[in-house]
C-alpha positions in Angstrom: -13.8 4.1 -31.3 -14.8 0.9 -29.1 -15.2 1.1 -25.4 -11.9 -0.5 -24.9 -9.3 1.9 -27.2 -11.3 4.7 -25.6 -10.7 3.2 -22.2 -6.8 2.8 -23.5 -6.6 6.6 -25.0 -8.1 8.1 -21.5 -5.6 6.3 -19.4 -2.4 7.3 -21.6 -3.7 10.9 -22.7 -4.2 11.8 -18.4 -0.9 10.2 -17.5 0.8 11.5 -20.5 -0.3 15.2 -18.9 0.7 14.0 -15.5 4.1 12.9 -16.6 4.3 16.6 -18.5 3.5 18.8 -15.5 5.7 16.4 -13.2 8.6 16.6 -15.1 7.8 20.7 -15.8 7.4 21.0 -11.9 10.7 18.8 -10.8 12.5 21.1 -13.5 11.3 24.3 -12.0 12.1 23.2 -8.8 15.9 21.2 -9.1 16.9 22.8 -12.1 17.7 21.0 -15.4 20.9 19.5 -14.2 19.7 17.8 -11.0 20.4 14.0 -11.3 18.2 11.3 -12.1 18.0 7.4 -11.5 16.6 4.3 -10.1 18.5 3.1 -7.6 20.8 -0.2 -7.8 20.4 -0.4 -11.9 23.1 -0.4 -14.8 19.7 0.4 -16.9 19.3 4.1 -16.2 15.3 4.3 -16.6 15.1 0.9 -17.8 11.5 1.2 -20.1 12.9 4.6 -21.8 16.7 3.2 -22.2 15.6 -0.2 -23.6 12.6 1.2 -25.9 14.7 3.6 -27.1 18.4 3.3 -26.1 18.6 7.0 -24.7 20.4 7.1 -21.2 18.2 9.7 -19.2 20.7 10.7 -16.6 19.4 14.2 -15.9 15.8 15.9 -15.4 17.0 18.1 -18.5 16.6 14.4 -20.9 13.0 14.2 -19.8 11.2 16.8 -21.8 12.5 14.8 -24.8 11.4 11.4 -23.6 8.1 13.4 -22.9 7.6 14.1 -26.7 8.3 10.2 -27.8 5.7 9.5 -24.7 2.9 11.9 -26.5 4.0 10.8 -30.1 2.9 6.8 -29.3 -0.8 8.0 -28.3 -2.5 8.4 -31.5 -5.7 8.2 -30.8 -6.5 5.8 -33.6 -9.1 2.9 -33.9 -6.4 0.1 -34.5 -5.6 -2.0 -31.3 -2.2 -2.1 -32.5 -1.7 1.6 -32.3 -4.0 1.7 -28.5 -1.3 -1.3 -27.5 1.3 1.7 -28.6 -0.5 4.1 -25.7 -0.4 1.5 -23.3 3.5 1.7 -24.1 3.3 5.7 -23.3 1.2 4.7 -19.8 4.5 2.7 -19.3 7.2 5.2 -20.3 5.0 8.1 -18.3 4.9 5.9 -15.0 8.6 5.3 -15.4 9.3 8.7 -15.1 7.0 9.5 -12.3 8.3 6.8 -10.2 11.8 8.1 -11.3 10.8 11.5 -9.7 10.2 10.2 -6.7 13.6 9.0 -6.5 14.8 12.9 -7.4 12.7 14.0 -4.1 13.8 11.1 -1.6 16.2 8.1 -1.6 14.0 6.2 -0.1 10.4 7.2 -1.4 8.7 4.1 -0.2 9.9 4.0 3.1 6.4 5.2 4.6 5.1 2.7 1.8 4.1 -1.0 2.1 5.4 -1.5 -1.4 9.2 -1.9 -2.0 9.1 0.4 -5.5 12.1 -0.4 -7.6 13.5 -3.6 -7.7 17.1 -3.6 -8.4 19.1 -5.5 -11.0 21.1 -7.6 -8.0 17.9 -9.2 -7.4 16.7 -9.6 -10.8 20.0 -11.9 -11.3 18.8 -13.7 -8.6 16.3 -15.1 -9.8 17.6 -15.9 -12.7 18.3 -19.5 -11.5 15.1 -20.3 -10.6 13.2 -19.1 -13.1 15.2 -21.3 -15.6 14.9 -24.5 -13.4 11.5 -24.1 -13.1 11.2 -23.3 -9.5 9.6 -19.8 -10.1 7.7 -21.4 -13.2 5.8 -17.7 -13.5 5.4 -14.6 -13.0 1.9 -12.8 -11.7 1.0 -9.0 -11.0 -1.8 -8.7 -9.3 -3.6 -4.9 -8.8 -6.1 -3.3 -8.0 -8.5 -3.9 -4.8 -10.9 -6.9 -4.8 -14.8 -6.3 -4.0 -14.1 -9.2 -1.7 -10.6 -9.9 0.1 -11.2 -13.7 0.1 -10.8 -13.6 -3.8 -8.3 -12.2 -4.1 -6.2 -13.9 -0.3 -7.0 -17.0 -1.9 -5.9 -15.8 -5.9 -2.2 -15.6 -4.3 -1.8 -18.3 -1.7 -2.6 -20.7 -4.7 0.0 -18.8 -7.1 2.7 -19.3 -3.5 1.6 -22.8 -3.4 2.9 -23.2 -6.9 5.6 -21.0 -7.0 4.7 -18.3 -9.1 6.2 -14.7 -8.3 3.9 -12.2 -7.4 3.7 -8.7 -7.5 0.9 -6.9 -5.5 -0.1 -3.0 -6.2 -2.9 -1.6 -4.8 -5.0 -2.1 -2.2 -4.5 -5.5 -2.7 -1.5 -5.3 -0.7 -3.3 -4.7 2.4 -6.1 -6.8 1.4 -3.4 -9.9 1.4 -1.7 -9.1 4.4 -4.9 -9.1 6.7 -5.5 -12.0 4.8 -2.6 -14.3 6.3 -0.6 -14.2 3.0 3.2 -14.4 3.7 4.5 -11.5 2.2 8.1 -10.4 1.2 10.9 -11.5 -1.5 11.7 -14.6 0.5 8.5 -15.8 0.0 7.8 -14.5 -3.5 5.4 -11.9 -2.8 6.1 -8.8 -3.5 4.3 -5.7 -2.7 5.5 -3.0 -5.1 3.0 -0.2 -4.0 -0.4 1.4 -3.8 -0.4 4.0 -6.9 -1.1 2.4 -10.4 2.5 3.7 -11.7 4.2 1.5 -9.1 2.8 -1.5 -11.9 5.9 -0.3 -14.1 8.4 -1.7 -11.4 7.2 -5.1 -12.5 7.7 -4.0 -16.2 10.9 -3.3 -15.5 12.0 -6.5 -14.2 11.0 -7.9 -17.7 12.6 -5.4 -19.8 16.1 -5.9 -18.0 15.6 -9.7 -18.2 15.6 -9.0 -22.1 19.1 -6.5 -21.3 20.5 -9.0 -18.6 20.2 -12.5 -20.0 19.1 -12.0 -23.8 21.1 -9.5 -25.1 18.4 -7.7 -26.5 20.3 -4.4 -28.0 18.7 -1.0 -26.3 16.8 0.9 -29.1 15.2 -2.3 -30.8 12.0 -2.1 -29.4 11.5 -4.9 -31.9 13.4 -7.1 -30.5 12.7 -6.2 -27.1 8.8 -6.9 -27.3 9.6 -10.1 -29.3 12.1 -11.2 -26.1 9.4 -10.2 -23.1 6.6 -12.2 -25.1 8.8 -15.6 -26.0 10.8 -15.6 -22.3 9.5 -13.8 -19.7 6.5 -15.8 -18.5 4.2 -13.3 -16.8 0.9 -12.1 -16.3 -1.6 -9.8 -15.1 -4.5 -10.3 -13.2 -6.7 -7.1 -11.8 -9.6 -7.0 -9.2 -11.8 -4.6 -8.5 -13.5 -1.9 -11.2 -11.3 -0.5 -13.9 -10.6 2.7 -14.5 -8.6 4.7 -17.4 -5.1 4.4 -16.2 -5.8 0.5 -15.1 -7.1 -0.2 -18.6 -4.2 1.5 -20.2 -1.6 0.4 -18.3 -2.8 -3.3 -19.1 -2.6 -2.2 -22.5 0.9 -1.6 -22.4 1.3 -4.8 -20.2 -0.3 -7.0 -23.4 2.0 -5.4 -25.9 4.6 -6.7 -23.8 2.7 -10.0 -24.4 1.6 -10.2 -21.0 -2.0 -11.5 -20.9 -4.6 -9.9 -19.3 -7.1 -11.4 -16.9 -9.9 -9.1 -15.2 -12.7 -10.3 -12.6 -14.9 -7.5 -14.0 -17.0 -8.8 -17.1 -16.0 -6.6 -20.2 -18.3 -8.2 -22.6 -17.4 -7.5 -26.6 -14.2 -5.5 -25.3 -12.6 -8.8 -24.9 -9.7 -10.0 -26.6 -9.2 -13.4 -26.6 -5.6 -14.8 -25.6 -4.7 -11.1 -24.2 -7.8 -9.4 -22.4 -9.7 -11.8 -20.5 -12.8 -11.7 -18.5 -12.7 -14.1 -15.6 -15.5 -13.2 -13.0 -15.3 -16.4 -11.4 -12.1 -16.2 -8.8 -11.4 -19.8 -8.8 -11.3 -20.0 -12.3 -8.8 -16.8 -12.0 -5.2 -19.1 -11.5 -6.3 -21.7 -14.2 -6.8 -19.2 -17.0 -3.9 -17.0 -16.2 -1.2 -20.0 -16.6 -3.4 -21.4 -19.8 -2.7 -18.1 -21.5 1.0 -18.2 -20.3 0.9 -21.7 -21.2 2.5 -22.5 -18.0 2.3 -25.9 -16.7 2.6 -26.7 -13.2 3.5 -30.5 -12.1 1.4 -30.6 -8.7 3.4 -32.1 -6.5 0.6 -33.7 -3.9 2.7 -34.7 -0.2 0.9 -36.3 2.9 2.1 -33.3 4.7 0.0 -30.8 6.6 1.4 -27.8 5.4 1.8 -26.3 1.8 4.9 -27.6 -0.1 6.6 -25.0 -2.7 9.5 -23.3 -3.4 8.0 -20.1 -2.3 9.1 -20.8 1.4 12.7 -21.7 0.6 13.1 -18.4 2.2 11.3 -18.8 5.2 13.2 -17.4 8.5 11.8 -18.8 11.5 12.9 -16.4 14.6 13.9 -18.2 18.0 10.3 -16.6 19.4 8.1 -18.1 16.5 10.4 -21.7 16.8 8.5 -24.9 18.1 12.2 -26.9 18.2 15.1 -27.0 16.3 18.0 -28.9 15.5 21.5 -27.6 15.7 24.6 -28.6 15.0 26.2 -25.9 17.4 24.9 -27.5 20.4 24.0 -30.8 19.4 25.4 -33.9 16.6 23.8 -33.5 13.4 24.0 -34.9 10.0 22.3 -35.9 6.8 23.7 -39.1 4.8 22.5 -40.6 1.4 24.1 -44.2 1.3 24.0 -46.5 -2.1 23.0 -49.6 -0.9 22.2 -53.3 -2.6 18.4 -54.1 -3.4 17.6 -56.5 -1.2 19.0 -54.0 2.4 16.4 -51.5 1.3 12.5 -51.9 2.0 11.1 -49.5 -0.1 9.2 -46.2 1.4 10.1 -48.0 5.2 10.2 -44.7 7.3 11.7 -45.3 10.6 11.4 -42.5 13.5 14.4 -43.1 16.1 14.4 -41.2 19.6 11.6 -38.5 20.5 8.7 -37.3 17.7 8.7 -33.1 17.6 5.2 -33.9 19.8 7.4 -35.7 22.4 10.6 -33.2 21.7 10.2 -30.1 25.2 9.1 -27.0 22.9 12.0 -24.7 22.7 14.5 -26.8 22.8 17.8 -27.6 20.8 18.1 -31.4 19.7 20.2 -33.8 17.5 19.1 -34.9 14.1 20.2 -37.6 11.5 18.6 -37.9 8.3 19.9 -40.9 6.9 18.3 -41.5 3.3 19.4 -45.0 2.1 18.8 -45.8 -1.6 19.1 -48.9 -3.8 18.8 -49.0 -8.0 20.7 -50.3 -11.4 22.0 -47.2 -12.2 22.3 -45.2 -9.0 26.1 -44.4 -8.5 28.2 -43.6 -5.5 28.8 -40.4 -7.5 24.8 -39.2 -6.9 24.6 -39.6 -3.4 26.0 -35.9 -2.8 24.0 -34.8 -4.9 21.0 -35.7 -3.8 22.1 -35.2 -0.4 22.5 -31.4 -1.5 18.3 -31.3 -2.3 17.7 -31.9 1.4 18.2 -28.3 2.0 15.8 -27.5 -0.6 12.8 -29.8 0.1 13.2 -29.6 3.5 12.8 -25.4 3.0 9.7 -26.0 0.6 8.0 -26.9 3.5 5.6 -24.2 5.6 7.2 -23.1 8.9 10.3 -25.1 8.3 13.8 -23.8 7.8 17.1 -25.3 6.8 20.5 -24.2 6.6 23.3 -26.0 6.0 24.7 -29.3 4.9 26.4 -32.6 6.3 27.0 -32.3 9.6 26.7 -28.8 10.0 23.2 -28.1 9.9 20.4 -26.3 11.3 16.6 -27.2 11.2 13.8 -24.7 12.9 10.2 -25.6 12.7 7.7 -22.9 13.5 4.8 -23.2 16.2 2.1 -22.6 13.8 3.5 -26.0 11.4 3.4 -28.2 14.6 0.0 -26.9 15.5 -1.0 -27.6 12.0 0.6 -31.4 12.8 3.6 -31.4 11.1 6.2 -34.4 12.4 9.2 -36.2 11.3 7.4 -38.8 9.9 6.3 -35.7 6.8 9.9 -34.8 6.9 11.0 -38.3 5.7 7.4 -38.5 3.4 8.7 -35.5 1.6 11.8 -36.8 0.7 11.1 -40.0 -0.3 8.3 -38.7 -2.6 11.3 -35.6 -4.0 13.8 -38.1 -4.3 11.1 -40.8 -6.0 10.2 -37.9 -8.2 13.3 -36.3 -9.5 15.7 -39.2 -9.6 13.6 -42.3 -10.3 15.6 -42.8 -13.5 18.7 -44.1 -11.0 16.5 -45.0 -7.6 14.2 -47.9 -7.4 13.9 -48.2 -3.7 14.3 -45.7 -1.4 14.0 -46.2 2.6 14.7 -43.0 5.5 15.3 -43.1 8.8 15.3 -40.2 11.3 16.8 -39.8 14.8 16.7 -37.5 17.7 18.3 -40.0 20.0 21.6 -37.5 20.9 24.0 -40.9 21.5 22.9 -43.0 17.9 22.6 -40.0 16.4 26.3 -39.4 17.3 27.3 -43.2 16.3 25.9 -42.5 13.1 27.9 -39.6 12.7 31.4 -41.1 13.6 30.8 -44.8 12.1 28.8 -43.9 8.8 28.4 -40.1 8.3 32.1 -38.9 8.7 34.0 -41.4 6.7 31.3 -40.9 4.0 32.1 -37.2 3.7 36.4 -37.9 4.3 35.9 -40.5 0.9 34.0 -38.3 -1.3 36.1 -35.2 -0.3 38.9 -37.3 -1.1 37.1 -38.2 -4.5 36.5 -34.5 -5.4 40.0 -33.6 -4.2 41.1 -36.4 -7.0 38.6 -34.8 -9.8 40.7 -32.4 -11.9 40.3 -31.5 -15.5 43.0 -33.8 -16.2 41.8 -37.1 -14.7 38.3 -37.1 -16.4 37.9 -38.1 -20.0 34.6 -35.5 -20.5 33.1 -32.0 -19.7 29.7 -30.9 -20.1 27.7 -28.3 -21.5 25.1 -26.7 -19.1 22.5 -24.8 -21.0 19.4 -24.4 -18.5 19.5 -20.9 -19.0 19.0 -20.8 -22.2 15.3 -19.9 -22.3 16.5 -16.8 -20.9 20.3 -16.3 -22.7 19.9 -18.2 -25.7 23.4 -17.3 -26.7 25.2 -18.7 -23.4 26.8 -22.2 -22.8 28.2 -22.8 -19.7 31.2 -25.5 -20.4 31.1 -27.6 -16.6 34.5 -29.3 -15.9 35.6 -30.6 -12.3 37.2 -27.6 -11.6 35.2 -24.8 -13.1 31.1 -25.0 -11.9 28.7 -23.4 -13.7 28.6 -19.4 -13.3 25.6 -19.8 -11.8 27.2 -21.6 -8.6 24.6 -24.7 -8.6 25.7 -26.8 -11.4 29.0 -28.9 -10.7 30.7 -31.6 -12.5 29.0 -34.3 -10.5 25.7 -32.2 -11.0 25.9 -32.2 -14.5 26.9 -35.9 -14.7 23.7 -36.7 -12.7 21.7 -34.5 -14.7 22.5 -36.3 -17.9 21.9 -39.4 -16.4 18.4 -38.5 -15.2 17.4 -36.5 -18.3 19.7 -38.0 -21.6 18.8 -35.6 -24.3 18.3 -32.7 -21.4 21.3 -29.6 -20.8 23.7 -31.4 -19.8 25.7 -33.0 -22.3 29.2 -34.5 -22.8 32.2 -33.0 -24.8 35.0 -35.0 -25.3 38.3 -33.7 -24.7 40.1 -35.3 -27.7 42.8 -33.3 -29.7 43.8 -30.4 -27.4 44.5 -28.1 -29.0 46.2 -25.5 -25.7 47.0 -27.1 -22.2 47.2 -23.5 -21.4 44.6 -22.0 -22.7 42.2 -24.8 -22.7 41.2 -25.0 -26.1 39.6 -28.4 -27.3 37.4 -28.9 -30.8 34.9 -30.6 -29.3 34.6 -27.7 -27.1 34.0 -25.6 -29.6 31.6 -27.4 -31.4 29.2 -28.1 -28.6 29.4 -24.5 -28.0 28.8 -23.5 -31.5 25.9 -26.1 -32.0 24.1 -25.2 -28.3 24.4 -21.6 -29.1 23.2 -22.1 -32.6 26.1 -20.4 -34.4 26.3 -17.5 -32.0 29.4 -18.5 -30.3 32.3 -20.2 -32.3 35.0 -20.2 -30.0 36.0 -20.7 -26.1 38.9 -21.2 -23.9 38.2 -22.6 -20.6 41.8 -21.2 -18.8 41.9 -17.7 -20.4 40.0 -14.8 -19.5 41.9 -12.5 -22.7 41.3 -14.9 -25.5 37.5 -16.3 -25.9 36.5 -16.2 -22.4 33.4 -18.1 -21.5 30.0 -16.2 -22.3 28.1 -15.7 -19.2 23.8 -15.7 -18.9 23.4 -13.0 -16.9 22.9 -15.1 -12.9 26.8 -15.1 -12.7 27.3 -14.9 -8.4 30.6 -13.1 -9.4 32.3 -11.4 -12.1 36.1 -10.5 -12.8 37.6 -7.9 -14.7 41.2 -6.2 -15.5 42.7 -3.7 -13.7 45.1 -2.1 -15.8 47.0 -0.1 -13.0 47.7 -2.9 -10.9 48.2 -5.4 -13.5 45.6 -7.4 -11.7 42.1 -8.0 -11.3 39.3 -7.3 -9.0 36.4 -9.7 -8.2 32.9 -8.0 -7.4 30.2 -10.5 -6.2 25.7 -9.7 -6.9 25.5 -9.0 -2.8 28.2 -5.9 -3.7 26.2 -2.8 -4.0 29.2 -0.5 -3.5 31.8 1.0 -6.2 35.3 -0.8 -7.1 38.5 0.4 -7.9 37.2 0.5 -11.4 34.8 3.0 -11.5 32.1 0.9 -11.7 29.3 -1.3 -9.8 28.8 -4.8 -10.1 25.4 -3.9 -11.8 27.7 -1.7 -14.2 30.6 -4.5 -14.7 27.7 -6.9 -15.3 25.9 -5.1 -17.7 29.4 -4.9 -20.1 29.1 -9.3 -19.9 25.7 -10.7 -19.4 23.8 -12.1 -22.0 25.6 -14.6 -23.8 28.4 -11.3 -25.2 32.1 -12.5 -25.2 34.1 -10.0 -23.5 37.8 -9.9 -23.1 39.2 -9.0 -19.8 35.7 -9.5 -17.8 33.9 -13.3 -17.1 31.5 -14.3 -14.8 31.5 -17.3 -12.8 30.8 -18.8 -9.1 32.1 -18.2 -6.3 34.0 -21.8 -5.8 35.7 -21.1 -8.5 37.6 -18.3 -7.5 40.0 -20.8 -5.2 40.7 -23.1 -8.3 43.6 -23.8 -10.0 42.0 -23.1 -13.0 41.0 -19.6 -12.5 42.2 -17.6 -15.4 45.1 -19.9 -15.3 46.0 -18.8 -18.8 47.1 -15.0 -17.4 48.6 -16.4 -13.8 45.5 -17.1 -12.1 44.6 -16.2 -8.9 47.3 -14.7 -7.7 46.2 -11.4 -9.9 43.1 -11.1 -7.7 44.2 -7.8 -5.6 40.6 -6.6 -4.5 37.1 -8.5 -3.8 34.3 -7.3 -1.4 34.9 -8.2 2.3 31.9 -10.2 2.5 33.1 -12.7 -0.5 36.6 -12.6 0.6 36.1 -13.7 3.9 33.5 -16.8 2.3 36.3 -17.6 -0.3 39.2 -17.0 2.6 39.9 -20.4 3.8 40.0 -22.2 -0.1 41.8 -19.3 -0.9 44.3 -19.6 1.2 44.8 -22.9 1.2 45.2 -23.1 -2.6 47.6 -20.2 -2.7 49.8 -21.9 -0.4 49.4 -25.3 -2.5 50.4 -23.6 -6.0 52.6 -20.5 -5.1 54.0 -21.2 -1.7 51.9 -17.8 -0.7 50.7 -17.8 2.9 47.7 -16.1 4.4 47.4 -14.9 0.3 43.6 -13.2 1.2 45.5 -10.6 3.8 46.8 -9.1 0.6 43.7 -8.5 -1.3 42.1 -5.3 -1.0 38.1 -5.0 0.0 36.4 -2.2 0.4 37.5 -1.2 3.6 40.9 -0.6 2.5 40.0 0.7 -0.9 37.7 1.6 -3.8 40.2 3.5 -5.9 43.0 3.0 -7.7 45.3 5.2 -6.0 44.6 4.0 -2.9 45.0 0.6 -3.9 48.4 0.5 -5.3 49.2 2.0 -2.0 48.1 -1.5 0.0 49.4 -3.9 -2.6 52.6 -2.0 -2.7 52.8 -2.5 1.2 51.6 -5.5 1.1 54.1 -6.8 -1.8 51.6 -8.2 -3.6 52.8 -10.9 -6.0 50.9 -9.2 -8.9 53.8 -6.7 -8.9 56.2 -9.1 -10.2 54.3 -11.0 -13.0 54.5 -9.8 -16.8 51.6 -7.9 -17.7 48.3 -9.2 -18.4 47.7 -7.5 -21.7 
């Protein structure tokens, strides 16, 4: 045998006896019957349930899992057949990270790493890995001979937005290094032993469950999905050993290339096994192999630019100045204005400069973006006024919440030490805006003010009667009084069977994607995933059924979906990808339906999770009595319309009925004549049973008591 399947076969032959005596001992010492799972996960032990379709829900299903482990290590020459070991090294550190998980909840609370990442999260991301903002995916392991190599390896991945996954020593390495570290900033330790690397593995595999529909059991099909969609790779520093070797093995049959700083000579295998020894050659090669492509976005700025700090928080200790709209007038503005009143990239700073602002302090802030072009429409300006948040959070040490006139902007001492000042603020979005919607902008000129009195004429002259007329527009935007919908089919690199239909009242499921969004979108990008479907020939008021519908869905979908009603959530529901912020389903006692939101980790009156309810939906699979969608749309008058609507919702989380409370309400009084409708819908403080909830809609007289039934 070569070096390298000898390597391979030394890793999964020790780990395959580790796995053996661990699951032996944990028997020995819980009994067969004792209970085991990762937490937060619809998956059970996601490697094992989607290689093989078997739900290990007891220590009593591992011996057997044990057996396919040993079966896949045949210690033959072929790399095909060591690839199938580094698949055992995989299933074997599933279930020793699952057995930690029998022996504590919380097995990493001692830990750096996080261990298990849940499927909440996983859906998360979903949005961003379709739009490009995470563009990748990197694990990094091991320990590197020299910190510097490896500090610098993943600030350049942050800087470009790839997701990174740390285990090892590396961890520590990073975090002496000055690398921001956690989920908000897209790296994320895991832990220090080499079977933590499988918690990475897993976020793949359930992509391939989540968003493709990839059936558990066809391994196939799964391997076939990881290698196409999920764009990761692994990089390791330091000196291999057996288990590193074979657990990259397993990481390459998942078509995850391979890069190593250690030189491995002949052993090589070009396009999966690498040797990089040079570190800043290390990023370059990694994304060539993923074939990743990075548009480098270079800003006159003095801080790095990604989206890897869009979830930067900035505590009041850490905070150089802010701007608040709870203590001061705030607002951001995009106007449309004629060519000649805009001197393009004119930057104007009005009032005090953050270097001339008292540190510490609260102050007022207008943003007031003014942009001229043939085809820029009155229609776009929200739109791009809605990226603010974004850009303005791409920025090191700054962070952004809010929009309009309700806003908050913190910049961090460490920024303004570096020289950050308004004058970046307005150079970054004249370059985003330049950038993303040249196809309709041709001129673009900002201004900025901290001066509290013009900052407040701006916001009663021009900011507030901008917002009361294009309120007033969206108020006027219903299904009926347009003459096209839209497909939205970004995620389709991840659900290829999925087609969001867009309409004024119904956003993509996603939450990001509205009418006007997609409008834009096919503006800016013609043949891109937003496309128009004429509403000719309706075929159901009702129901929403319209051929054109139908046949956009059918073609986007290539054949996989042949029928849709917008209205109905019995008859051809809408498919969903799998980064839903919501999902609804029938409860058959009540006549009703509940509505559980991704932040939900508790149980519902169903039985089931919103990890479990998700899992019956994602994917692109039509499911009667269950859709996914955003959380806007819950107040529309198009929700599930076809069955009664809204007023069958009879329990949501508090949380999402508290956010959805005032539209809610509102809209309930509009269309049924119901007030305060959100007082009689159940959360989880009042009930996560059935019993129990029939009790509080009963006393409640919940309107869902009267209608016909639902099925």
């Amino acid at each position: 045998m070569s070096v390298l399947t000898d390597l391979i076969y030394g890793g999964s032959n020790a780990v395959a006896g580790l796995t053996e005596n661990a699951v032996n001992d944990a028997i020995a010492k819980h009994g067969e019957d004792k209970k085991v799972a990762m937490p937060d996960t619809a998956y059970f032990l996601p490697t094992i349930y989607a290689a093989t379709g078997v739900k290990v829900s007891k220590l009593s299903d591992l011996p057997a899992c044990v057996g396919v482990l040993k079966s896949l290590i045949t210690n033959k020459e072929d790399l095909g057949d060591a690839l199938n070991a580094g698949l055992a090294t995989a299933v074997g550190a599933e279930i020793i990270e699952a057995l930690k998980y029998v022996e504590s909840a919380e097995p990493y609370a001692e830990d750096s790493g996080i261990g298990f990442v849940p499927d909440p999260i996983i859906r998360s991301l979903g949005v961003p890995l379709v739009t490009g903002d995470i563009p990748g995916v990197a694990v990094v392991l091991g320990k590197a001979d020299d910190a510097a190599n490896v500090v610098d390896v993943v600030k350049d991945y942050q800087s470009k937005g790839i997701m990174t996954f740390l285990i090892g020593d590396v961890i520590e390495q990073c975090m002496e290094g000055g690398v921001k570290i956690g989920l908000d900033f897209r790296v994320v330790p895991l832990g220090h032993d080499v079977t933590s690397v499988i918690h990475v593995v897993t976020v793949a595999i359930r992509a391939a469950l989540i968003f493709g529909n990839v059936t558990p059991g066809d391994l196939p099909g799964l391997l076939t999905y990881t290698k196409e969609r999920v764009p990761a790779f692994v990089n390791t520093f330091g000196a291999l050993n057996e288990v590193v070797v074979s657990a990259g093995a397993g990481a390459i049959a998942l078509g995850f290339p391979v890069v190593v700083d250690v030189d491995l000579g002949e052993n090589q295998v070009p396009g999966a096994l690498e040797s990089v020894t040079d570190h800043a050659m290390t990023v370059k090669k990694s994304l060539e192999l993923r074939n990743i492509k990075i548009k480098v976005k270079e800003l006159p700025i003095p801080v790095a630019f990604a989206s890897a700090f869009e979830g930067e928080i900035i505590r009041k200790g850490d905070m150089q100045v802010e701007f608040s709209s709870h203590k001061q007038p705030t607002c951001e503005l995009v106007q449309t204005r004629t060519d000649s009143e805009v001197e393009d990239h004119k930057i104007t700073i009005v009032g005090g400069d953050l270097d001339e602002l008292e540190a510490g302090g609260t102050y007022a802030l207008a943003t007031f973006v003014e942009v001229a072009g043939a085809k820029m429409q009155s229609d776009f300006e929200s739109v791009i006024e809605r990226k603010i948040h974004a850009w303005f959070n791409y920025m090191e040490g700054v962070m952004h919440t809010g929009q309009r006139n309700q806003i908050r902007v913190r910049i961090n001492k460490e920024a303004f030490e570096k020289g950050l000042r308004l004058t970046h603020f307005a150079e970054v979005l004249y370059a985003m805006i330049m950038d993303e919607f040249d196809i309709v902008v041709d001129k673009c000129q900002i201004t900025m003010v901290t001066d509290a009195a013009k900052v407040q004429e701006i916001l009663d002259g021009t900011a507030m009667p901008a917002y009361a007329a294009r309120d007033q527009r969206l108020e006027s935007l219903t299904d009926e009084s347009v003459d096209v919908f839209y497909t939205c089919t970004l995620c389709q690199s991840f659900a290829p069977s999925h087609c969001c239909v867009v309409t004024p009242e119904r956003l993509g499921l996603c939450g990001a994607v509205s009418w006007l969004d997609a409008k834009a979108t096919k503006e800016l990008t013609p043949t891109g995933p937003c496309q128009p479907i004429s509403k000719e020939g309706c075929e159901d008021e009702v129901k929403g059924v319209y051929p054109d519908v139908n046949r956009m869905v059918e073609q986007a979908t290539q054949g996989a979906l042949s029928k849709v009603t917008l209205y109905s959530i019995m008859e051809d529901p809408m498919t969903s990808c799998g980064c839903f912020e919501c999902i609804c389903g029938i409860e058959p006692f009540s006549n009703g339906v509940i509505i559980a939101n991704r932040e939900y980790a508790g149980m519902t009156p169903l039985g089931m999770t919103f990890g479990e309810l998700a899992s019956m939906t994602g994917g692109g699979v039509q499911t009667p009595g269950f859709m996914g969608h955003g959380r806007h749309f819950i107040a529309s008058k198009k929700f599930m319309s076809a069955e009664g609507g809204f007023e069958r919702i009879v329990w949501m989380p508090k949380e999402l009925k508290d956010d959805v409370a005032e539209r809610l309400n509102k809209s309930a009084k509009e269309k049924y004549g119901i007030d305060n409708f959100c007082d009689m819908i159940a959360d989880e403080t009042i009930a996560t049973d059935e019993e129990t909830l029939m009790a509080f809609l009963t006393e409640k007289s919940h309107p869902v008591l009267g209608l016909d039934p639902i099925m």
